[in-house]
PAZAPA-4460 file (N, C-alpha, C; in steps of 0.05 Angstrom, whole numbers, plus 32768, in hexadecimal, padded with zeros to 4 digits):
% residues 262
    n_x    n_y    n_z   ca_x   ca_y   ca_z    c_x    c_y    c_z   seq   type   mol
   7F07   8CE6   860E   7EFC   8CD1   861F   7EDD   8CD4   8621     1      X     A
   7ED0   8CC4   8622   7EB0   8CBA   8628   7EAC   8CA8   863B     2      X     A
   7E92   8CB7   8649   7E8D   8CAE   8666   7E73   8CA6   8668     3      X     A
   7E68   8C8A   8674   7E59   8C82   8670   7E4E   8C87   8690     4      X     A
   7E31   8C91   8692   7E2E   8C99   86B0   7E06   8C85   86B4     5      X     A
   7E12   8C6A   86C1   7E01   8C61   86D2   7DEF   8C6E   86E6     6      X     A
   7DD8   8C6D   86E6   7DCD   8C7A   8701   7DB1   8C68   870D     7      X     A
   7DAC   8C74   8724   7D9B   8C65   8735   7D8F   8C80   8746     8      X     A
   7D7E   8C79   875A   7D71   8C88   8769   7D77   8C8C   878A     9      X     A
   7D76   8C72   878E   7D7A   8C72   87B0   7D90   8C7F   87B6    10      X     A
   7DA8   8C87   87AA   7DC1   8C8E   87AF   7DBF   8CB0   87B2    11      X     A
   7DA6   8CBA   87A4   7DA6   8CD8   8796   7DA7   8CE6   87B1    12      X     A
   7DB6   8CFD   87AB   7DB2   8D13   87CB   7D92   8D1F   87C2    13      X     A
   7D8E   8D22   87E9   7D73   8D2A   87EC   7D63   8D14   87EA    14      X     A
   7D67   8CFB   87DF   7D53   8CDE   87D6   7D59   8CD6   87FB    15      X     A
   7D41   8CE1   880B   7D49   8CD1   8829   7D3A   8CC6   883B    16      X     A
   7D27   8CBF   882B   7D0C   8CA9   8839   7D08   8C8F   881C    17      X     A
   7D03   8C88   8827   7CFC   8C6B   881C   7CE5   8C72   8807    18      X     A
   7CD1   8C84   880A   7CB8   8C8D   87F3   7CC0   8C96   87E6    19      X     A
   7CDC   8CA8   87DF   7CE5   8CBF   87D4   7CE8   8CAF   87B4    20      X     A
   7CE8   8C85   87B6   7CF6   8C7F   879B   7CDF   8C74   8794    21      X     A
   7CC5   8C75   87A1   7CAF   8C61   8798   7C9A   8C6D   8781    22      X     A
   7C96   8C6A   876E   7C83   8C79   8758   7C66   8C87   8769    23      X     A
   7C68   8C6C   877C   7C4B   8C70   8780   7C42   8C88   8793    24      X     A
   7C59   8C90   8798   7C52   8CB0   87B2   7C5A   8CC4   879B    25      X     A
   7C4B   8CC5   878C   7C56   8CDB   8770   7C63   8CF6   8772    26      X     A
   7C60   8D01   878B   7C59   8D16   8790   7C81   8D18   879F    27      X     A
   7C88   8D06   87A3   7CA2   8D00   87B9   7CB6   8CF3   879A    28      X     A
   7CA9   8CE4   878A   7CB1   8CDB   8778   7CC5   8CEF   876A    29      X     A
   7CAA   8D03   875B   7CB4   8D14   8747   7CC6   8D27   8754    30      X     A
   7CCC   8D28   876A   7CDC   8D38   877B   7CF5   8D2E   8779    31      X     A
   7CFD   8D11   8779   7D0D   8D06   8778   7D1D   8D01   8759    32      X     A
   7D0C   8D00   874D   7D16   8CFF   8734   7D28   8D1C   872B    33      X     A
   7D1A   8D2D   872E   7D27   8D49   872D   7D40   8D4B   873D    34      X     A
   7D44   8D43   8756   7D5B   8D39   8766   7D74   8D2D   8750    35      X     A
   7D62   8D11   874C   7D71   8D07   8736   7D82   8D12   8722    36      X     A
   7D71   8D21   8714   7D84   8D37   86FA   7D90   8D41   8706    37      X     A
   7D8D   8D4D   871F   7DA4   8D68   8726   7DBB   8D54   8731    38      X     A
   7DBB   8D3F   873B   7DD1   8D2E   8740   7DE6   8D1E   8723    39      X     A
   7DD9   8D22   8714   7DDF   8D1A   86FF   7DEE   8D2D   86E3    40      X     A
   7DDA   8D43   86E6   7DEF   8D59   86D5   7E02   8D65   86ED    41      X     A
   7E02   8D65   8702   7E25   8D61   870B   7E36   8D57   8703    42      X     A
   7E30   8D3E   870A   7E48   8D2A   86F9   7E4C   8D2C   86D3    43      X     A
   7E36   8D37   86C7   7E36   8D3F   86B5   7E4A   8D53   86AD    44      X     A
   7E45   8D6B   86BA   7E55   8D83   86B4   7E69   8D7E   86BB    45      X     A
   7E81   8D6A   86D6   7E8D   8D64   86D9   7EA0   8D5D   86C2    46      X     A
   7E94   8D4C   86B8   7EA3   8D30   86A7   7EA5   8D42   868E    47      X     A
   7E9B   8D4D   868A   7E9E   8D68   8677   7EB4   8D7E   8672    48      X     A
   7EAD   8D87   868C   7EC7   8D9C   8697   7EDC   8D93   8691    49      X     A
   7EDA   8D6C   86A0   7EFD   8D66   86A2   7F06   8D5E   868A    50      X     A
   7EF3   8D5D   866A   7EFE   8D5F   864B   7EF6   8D41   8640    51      X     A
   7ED8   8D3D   8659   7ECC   8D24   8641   7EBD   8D2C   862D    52      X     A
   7EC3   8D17   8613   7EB5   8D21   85F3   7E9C   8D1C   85FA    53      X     A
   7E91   8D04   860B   7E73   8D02   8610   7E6E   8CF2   8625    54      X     A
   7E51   8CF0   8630   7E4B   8CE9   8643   7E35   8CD9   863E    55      X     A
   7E33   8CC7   8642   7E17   8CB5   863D   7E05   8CB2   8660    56      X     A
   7DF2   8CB1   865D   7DE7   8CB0   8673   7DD3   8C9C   8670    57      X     A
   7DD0   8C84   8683   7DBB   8C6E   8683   7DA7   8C7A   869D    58      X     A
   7D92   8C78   86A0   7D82   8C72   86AE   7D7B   8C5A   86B7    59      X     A
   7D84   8C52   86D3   7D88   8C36   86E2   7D6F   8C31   86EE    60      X     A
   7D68   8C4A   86F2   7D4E   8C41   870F   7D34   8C38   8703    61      X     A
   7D2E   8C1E   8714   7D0F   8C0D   8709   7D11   8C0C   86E8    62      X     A
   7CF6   8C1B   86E2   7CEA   8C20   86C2   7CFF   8C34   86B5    63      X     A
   7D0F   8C37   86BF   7D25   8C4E   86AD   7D1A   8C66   869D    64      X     A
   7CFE   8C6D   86A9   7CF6   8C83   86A8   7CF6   8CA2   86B8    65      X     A
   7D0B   8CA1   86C9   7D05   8CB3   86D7   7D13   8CD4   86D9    66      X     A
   7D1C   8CD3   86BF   7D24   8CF0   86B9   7D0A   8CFB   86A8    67      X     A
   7D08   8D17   86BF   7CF7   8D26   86B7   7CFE   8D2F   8695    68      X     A
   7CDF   8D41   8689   7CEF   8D4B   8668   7CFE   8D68   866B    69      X     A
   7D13   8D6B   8663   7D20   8D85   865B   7D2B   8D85   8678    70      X     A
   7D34   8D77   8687   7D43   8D76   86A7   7D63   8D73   86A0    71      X     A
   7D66   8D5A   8690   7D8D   8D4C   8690   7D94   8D61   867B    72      X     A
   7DB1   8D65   8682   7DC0   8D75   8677   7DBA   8D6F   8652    73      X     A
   7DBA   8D87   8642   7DB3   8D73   8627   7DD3   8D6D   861C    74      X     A
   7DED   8D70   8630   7E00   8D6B   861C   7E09   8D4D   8627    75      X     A
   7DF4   8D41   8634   7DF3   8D22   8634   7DE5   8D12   8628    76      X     A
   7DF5   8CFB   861D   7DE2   8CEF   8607   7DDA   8CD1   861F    77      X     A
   7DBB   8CD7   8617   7DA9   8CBF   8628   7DAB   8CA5   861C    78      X     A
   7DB4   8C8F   862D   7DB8   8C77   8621   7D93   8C6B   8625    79      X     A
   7D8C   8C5A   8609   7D74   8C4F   860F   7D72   8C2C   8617    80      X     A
   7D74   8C2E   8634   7D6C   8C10   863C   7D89   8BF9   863C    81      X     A
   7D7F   8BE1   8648   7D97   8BCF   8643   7DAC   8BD1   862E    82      X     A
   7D90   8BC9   860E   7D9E   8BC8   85FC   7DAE   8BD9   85EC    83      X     A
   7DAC   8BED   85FC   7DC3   8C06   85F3   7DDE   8C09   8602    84      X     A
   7DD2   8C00   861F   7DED   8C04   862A   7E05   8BF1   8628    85      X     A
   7DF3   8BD2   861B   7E06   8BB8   8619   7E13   8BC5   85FF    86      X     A
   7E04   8BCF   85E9   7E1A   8BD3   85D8   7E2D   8BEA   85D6    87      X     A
   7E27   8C07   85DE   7E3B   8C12   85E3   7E57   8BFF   85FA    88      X     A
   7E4D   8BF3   8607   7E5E   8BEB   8617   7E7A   8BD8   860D    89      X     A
   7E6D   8BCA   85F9   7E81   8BB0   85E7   7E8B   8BC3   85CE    90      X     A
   7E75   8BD8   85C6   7E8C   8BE9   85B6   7E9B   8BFB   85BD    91      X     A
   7EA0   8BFB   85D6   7EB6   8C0E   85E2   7EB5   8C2E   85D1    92      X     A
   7E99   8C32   85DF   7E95   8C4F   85D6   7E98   8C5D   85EF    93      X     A
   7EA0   8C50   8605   7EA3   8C62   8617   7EBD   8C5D   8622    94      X     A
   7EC2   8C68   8636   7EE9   8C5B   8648   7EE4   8C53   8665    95      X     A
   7EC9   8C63   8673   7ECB   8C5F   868D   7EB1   8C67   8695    96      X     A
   7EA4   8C57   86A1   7E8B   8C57   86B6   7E8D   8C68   86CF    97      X     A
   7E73   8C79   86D1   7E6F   8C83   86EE   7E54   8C73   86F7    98      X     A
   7E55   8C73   8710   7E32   8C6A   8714   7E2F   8C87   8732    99      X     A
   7E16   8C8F   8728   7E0D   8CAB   8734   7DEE   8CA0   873D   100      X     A
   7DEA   8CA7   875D   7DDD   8C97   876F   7DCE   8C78   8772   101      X     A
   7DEB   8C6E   8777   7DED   8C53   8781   7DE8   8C4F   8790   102      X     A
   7DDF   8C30   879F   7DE1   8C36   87BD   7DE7   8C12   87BE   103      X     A
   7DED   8C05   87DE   7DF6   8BF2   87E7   7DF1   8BD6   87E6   104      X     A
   7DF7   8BC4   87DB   7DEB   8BA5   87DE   7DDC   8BA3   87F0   105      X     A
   7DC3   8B94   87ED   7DBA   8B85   8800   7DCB   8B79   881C   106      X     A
   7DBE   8B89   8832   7DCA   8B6E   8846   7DE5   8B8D   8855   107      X     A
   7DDE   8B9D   8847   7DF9   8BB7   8852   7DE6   8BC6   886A   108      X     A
   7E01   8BC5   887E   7DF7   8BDA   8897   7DF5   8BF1   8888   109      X     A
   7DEB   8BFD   8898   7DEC   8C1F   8898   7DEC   8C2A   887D   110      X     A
   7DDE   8C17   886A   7DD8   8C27   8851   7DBB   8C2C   8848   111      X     A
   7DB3   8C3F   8840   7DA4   8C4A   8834   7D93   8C3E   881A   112      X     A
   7D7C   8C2F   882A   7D67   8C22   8815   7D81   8C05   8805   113      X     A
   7D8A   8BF2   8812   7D9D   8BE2   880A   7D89   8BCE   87FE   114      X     A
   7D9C   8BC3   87EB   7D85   8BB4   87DF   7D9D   8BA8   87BF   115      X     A
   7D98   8B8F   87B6   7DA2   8B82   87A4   7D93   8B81   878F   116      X     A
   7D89   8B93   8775   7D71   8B8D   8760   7D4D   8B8A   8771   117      X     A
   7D4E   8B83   877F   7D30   8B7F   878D   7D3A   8B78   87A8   118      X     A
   7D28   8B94   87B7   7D2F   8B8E   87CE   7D14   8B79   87DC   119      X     A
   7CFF   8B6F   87C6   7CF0   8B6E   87D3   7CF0   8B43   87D6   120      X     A
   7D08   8B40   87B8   7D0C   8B20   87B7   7D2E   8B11   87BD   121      X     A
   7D3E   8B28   87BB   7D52   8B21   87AD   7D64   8B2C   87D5   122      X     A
   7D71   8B17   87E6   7D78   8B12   87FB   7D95   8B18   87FC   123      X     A
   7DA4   8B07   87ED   7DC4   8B05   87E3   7DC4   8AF5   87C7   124      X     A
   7DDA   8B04   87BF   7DE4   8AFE   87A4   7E01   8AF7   87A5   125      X     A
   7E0A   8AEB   8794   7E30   8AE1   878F   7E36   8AE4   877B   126      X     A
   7E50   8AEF   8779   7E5B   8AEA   875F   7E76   8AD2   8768   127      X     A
   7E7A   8ABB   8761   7E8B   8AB3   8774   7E89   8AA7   8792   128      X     A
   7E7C   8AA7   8794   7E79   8AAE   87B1   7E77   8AC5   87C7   129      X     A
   7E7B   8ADB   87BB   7E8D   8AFC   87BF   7E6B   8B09   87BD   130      X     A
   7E59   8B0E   87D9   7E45   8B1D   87D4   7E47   8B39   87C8   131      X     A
   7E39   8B3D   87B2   7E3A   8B4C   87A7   7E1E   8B61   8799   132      X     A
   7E1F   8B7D   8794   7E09   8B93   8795   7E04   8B96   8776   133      X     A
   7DF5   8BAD   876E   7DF6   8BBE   8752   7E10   8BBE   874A   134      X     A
   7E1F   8BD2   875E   7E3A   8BD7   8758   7E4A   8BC1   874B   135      X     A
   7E4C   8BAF   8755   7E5E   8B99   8758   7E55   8B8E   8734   136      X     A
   7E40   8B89   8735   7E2D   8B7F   8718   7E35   8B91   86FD   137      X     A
   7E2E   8BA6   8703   7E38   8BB7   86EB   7E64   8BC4   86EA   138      X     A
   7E68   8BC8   8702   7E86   8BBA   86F2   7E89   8BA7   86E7   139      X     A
   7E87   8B86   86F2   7E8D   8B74   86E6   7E7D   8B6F   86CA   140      X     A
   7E69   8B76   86C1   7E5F   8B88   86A3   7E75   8B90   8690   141      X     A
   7E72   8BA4   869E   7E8C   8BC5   8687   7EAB   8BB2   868F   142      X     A
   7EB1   8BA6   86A4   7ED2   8BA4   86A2   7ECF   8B86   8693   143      X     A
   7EC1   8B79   868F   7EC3   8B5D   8680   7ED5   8B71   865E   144      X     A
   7EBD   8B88   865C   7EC3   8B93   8642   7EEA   8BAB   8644   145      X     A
   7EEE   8BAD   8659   7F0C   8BB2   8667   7F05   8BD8   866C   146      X     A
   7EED   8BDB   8670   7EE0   8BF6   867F   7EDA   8BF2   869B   147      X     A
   7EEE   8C08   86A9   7EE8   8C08   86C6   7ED9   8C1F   86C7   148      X     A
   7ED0   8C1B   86F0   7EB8   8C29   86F4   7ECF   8C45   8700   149      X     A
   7ECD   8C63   86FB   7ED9   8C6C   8710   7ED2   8C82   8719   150      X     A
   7EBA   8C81   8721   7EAB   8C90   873E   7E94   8C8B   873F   151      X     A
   7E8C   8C8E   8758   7E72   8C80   8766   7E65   8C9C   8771   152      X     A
   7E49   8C9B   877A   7E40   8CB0   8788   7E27   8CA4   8796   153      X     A
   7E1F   8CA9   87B1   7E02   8C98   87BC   7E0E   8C99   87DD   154      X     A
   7E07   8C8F   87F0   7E08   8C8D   880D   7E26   8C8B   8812   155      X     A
   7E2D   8C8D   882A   7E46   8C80   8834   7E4E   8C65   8827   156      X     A
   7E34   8C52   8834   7E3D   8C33   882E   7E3F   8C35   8813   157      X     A
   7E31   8C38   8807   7E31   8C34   87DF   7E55   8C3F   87DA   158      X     A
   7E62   8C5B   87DF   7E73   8C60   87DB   7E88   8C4D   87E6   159      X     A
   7E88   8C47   8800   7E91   8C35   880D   7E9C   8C1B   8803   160      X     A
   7E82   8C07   87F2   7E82   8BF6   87E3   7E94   8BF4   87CA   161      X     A
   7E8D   8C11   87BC   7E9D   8C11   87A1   7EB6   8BFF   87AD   162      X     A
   7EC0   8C11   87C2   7EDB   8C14   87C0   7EE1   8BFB   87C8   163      X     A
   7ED9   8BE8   87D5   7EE5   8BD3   87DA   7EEA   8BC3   87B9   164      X     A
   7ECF   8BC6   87AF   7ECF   8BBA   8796   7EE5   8BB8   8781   165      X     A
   7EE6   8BD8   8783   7EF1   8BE6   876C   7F10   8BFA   8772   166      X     A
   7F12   8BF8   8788   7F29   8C08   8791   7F28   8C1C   8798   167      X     A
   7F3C   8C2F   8793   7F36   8C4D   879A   7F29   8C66   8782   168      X     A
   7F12   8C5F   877C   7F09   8C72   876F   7F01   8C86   877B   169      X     A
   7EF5   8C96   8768   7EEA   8CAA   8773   7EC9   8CAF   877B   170      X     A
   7EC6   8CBD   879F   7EB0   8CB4   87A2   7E97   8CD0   87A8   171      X     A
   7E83   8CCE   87A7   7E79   8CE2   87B0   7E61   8CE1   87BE   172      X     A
   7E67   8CD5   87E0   7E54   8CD5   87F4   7E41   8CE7   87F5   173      X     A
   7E2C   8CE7   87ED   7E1D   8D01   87F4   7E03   8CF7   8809   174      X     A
   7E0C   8CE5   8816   7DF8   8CE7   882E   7DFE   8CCA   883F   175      X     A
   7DF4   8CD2   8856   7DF8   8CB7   886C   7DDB   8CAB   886F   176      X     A
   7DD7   8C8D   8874   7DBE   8C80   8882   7DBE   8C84   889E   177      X     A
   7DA5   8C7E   88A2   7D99   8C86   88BC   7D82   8C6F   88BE   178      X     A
   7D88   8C59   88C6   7D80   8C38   88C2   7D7C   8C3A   88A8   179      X     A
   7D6B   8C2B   8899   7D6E   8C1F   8880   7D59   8C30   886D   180      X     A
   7D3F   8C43   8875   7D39   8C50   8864   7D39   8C6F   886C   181      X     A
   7D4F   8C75   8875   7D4B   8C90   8877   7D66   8C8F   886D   182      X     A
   7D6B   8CAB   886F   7D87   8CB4   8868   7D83   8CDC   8871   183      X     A
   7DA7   8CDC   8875   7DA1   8D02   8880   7DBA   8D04   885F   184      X     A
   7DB0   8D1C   8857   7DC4   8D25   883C   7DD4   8D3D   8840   185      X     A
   7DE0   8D44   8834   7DF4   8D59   882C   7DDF   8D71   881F   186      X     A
   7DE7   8D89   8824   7DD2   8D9C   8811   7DD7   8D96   87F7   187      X     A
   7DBF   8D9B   87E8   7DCE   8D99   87CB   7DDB   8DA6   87BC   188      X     A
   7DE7   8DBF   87C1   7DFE   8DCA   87B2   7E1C   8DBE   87C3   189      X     A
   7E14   8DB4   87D6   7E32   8DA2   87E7   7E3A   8D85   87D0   190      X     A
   7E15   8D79   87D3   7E1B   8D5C   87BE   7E26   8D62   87A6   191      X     A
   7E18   8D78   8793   7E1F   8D7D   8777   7E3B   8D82   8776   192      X     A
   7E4A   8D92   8787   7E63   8D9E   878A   7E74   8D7E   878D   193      X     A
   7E69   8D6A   879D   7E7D   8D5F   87A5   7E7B   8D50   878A   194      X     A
   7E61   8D44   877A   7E67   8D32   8765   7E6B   8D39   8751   195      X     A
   7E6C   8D55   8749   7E7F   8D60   8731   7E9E   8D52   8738   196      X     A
   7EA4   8D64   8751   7EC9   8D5A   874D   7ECA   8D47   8758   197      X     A
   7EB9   8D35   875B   7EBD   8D13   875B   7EC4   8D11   873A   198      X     A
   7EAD   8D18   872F   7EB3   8D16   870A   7ED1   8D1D   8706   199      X     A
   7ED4   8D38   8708   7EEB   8D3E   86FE   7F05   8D30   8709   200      X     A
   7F03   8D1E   8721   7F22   8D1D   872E   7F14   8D04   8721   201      X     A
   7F04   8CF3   8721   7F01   8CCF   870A   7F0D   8CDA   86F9   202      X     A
   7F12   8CE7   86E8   7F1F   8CE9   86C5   7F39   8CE8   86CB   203      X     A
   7F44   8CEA   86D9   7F60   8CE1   86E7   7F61   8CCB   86EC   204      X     A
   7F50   8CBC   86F4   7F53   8C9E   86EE   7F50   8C88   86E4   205      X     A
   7F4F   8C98   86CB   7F4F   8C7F   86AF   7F66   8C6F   86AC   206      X     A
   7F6F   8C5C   86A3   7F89   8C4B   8697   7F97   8C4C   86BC   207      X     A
   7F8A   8C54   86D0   7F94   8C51   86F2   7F82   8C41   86FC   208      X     A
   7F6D   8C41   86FA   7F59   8C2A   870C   7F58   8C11   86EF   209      X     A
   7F59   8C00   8705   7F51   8BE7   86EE   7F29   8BDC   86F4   210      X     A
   7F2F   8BD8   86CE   7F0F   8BC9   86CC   7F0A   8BAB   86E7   211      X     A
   7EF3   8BAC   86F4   7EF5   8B95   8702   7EED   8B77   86FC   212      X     A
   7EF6   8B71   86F8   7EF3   8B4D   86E3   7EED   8B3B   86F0   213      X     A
   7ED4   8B29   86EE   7ED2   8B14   8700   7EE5   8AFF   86F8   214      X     A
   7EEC   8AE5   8702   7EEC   8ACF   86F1   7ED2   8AC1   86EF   215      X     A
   7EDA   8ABC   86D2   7EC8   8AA7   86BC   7ECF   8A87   86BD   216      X     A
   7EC1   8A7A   86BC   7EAB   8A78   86BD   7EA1   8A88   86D8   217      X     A
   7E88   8A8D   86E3   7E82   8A99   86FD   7E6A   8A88   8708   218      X     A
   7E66   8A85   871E   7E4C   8A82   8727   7E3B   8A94   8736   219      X     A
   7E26   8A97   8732   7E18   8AB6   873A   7E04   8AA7   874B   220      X     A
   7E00   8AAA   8761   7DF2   8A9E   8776   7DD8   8AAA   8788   221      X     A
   7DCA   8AAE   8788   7DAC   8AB8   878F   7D9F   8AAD   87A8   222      X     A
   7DA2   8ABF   87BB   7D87   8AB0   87D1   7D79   8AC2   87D5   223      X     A
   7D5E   8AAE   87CC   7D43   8ACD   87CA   7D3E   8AC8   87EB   224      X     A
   7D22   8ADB   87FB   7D19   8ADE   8805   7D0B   8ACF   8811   225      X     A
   7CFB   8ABD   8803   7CE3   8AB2   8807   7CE9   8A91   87EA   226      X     A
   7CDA   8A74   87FB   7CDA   8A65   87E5   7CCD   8A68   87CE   227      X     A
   7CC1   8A75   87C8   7CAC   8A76   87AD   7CBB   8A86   879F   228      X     A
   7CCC   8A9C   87A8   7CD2   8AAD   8794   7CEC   8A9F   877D   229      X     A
   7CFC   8A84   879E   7D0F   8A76   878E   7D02   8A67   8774   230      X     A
   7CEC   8A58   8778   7CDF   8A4C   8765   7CD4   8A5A   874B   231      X     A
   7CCE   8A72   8749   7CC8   8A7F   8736   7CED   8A8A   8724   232      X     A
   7D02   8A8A   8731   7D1B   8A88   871E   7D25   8A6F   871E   233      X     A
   7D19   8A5F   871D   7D26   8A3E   8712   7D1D   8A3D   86FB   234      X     A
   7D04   8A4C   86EE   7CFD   8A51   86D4   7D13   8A59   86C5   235      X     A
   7D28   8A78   86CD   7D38   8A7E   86BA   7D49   8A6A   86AC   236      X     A
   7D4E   8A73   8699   7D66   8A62   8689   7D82   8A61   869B   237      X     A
   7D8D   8A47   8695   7DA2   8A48   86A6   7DAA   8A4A   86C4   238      X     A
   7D90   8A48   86D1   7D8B   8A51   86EE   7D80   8A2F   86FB   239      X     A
   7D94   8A32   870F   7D85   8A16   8724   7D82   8A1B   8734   240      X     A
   7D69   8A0A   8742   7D6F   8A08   8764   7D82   89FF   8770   241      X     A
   7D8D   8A09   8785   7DA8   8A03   879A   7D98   89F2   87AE   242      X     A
   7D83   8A03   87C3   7D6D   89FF   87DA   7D58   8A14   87D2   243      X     A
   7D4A   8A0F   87E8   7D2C   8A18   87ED   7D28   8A3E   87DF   244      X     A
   7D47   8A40   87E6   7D44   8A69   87DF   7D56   8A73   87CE   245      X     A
   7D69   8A57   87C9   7D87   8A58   87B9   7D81   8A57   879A   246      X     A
   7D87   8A6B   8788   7D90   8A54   876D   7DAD   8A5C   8766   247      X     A
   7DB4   8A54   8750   7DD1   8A5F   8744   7DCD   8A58   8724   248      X     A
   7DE6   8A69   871E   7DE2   8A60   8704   7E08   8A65   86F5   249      X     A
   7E0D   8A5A   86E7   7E28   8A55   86E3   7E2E   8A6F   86C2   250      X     A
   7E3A   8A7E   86C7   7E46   8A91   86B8   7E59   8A8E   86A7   251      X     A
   7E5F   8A82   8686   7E77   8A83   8680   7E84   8A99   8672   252      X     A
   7E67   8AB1   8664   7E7C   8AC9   8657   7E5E   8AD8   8669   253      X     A
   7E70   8AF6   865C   7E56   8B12   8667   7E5C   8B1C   864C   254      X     A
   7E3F   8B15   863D   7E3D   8B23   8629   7E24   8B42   8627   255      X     A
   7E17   8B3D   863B   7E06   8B55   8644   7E04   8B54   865F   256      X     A
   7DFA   8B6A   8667   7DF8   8B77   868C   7DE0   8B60   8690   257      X     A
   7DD2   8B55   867D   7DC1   8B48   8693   7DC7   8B2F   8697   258      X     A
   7DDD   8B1C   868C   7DEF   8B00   868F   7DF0   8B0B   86AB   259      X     A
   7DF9   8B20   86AF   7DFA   8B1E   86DA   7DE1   8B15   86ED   260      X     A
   7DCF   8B1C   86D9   7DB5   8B11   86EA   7DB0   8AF0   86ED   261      X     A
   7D9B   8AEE   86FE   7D94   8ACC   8700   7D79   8ACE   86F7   262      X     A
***
């Protein structure tokens, strides 16, 4: 089996102020990033232990630059960018997705730095009508291709969310919010401990959790923030205005992760 492992930042243990993800406090940054790897070759060594042939690892967060050099485990192979992960994904080089610090849709109580792609334009999103996060986006990605997601790791709410999404996978809370940019964590040999055998008890649930499938055609629905920012995505292809903050845009296949976008 081969395990494809998504990641992000806000979800990472120890990531527990709002500066900790911003480039521009470098100093809080590169701290975080190192966080990052050690949250990551957990689930690494995990998925290993439990007799995966390989592990691919994407870098999710912003510029997808943020693994330090000689930090990630080297018996993970680094996926480079979209266009690597869309095609491993349709060639079914992998069986099952993890995503390792996630965190909560826009618009979620008690989660930790919540936010939908930009927290700074992007208000609510739909798939369907069914508001929906990262999470929600990248299953319906991998399960269009019949790859489910099966374990999550990032705040309460993020873990929280999987599960409504996705069922009972496996989760690995490694920290609570404390209003919306703080958060209190787990030590980090508590987090690492817990998202290894998150890894290991997911490999038990291959061909048990199902991939999550939207229906197709779809409509993916957007209300930004502010009117100008709606007006600057009426440009995209395939994208209309609804109202003043609304657009949508009508979905008939997912041939790459970014058909989810508007």
């Amino acid at each position: 089996m081969n395990i494809f492992i998504m990641t992000d930042m806000e979800g990472i243990t120890g990531v527990d102020s709002a500066d900790n993800v911003l480039i521009e406090t470098e100093e809080h940054y590169i701290s975080s990033c190192r966080k990052l790897t050690d949250d990551i070759n957990a689930a690494v060594d995990g998925y290993f232990s439990a007799g995966a042939k390989k592990v691919f690892v994407e870098d999710g967060h912003g510029s997808g630059k943020n693994f330090l050099p000689g930090t990630l485990d080297e018996r993970a192979i680094l996926v480079d960018g979209i266009k690597d992960y869309d095609r491993l994904t349709k060639s079914g080089e992998y069986s099952a997705m993890a995503m390792i610090g996630t965190h909560a849709m826009a618009g979620t109580e008690n989660a930790f730095l919540d936010h939908t792609q930009s927290s700074t334009s992007w208000f609510d999103y739909t798939i369907n009508g069914r508001s929906s996060g990262e999470i929600a986006q990248s299953a319906a990605f991998v399960g269009r291709y019949d790859i489910p997601i099966i374990m999550v790791s990032g705040d309460i709410a993020a873990c929280e969310e999987a599960k409504r999404f996705l069922g009972d996978i496996a989760t690995a809370p490694v920290k609570r919010a404390v209003g919306r940019n703080k958060a209190i964590s787990l030590k980090a040999e508590d987090a690492h401990a817990l998202i290894r055998q998150a890894a290991i008890d997911s490999m038990q649930l291959i061909g048990k959790i199902k991939p999550f499938k939207i229906l197709l055609p779809a409509e993916l629905r957007l209300i930004l923030q502010r009117t100008d920012y709606c007006e600057g995505y009426c440009n995209h292809p395939g994208v209309e205005k609804v109202n003043s903050r609304t657009v949508r845009k009508y979905l008939k296949e997912i041939n790459s992760y970014l058909d989810l976008m508007l």
